[in-house]
C-alpha positions as CSV (number, residue, x, y, z in Angstrom):
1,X,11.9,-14.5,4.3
2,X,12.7,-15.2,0.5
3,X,16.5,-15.7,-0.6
4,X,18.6,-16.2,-3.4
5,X,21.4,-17.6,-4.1
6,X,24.1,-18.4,-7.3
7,X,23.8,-22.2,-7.7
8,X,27.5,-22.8,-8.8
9,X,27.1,-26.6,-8.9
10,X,24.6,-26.4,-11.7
11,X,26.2,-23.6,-14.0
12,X,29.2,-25.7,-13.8
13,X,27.5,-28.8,-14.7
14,X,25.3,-26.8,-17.6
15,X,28.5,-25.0,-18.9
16,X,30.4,-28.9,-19.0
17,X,27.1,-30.3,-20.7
18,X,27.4,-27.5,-23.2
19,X,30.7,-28.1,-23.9
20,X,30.6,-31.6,-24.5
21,X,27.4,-31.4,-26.6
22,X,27.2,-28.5,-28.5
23,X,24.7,-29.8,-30.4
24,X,22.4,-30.0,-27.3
25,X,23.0,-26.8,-25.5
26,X,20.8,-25.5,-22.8
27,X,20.3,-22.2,-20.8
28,X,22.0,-22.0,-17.1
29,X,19.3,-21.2,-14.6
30,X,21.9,-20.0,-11.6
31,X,19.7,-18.1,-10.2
32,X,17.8,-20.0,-7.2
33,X,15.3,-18.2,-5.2
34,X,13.6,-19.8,-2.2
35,X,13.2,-19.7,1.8
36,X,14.3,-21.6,4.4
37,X,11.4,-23.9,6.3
38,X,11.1,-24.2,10.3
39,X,13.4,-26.8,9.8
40,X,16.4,-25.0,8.2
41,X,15.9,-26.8,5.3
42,X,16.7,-24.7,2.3
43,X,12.8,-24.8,-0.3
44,X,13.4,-24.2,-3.6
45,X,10.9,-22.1,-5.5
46,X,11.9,-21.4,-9.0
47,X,15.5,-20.0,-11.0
48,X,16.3,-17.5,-13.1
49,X,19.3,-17.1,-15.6
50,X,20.4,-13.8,-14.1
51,X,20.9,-12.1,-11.0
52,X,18.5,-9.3,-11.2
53,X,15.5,-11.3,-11.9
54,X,16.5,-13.7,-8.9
55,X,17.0,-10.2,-6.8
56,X,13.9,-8.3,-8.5
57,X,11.6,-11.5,-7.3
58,X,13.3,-11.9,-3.9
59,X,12.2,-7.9,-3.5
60,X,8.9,-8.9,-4.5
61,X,7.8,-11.8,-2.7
62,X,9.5,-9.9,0.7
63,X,6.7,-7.3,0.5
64,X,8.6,-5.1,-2.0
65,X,6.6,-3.5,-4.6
66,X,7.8,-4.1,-8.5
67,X,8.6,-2.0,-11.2
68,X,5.2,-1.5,-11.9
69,X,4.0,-0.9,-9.0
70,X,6.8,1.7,-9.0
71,X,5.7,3.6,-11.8
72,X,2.1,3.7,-10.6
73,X,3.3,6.2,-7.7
């Protein structure tokens, strides 16, 4: 099953890096969608800068159908 999660560690890490070089800012990808392996071990398979695009992908690659797909019914 795919998951997502807000990765707080790296927004607070981009937000200081921003802070300190505003000159150099870059885009906070929080967003981290994955699954979890036999293991337990957490696989990360891409981010996304906001929470509906993590959850809107997470629907997706469960079986859900997209927005599209949506519209086509």
């Amino acid at each position: 099953m795919w998951v997502c999660y807000f990765d707080r560690d790296h927004s607070r890490d981009i937000t200081e890096h921003n802070k300190n070089y505003p000159e150099d800012k870059r885009e906070s990808f929080s967003w981290v969608v994955g699954y979890y392996n036999p293991h337990g071990i957490f696989q990360q398979w891409t981010a996304f800068p906001y929470k509906w695009e993590a959850e809107e992908n997470v629907h997706y690659l469960n079986g859900g159908c997209t927005k599209t797909c949506q519209d086509w019914k």
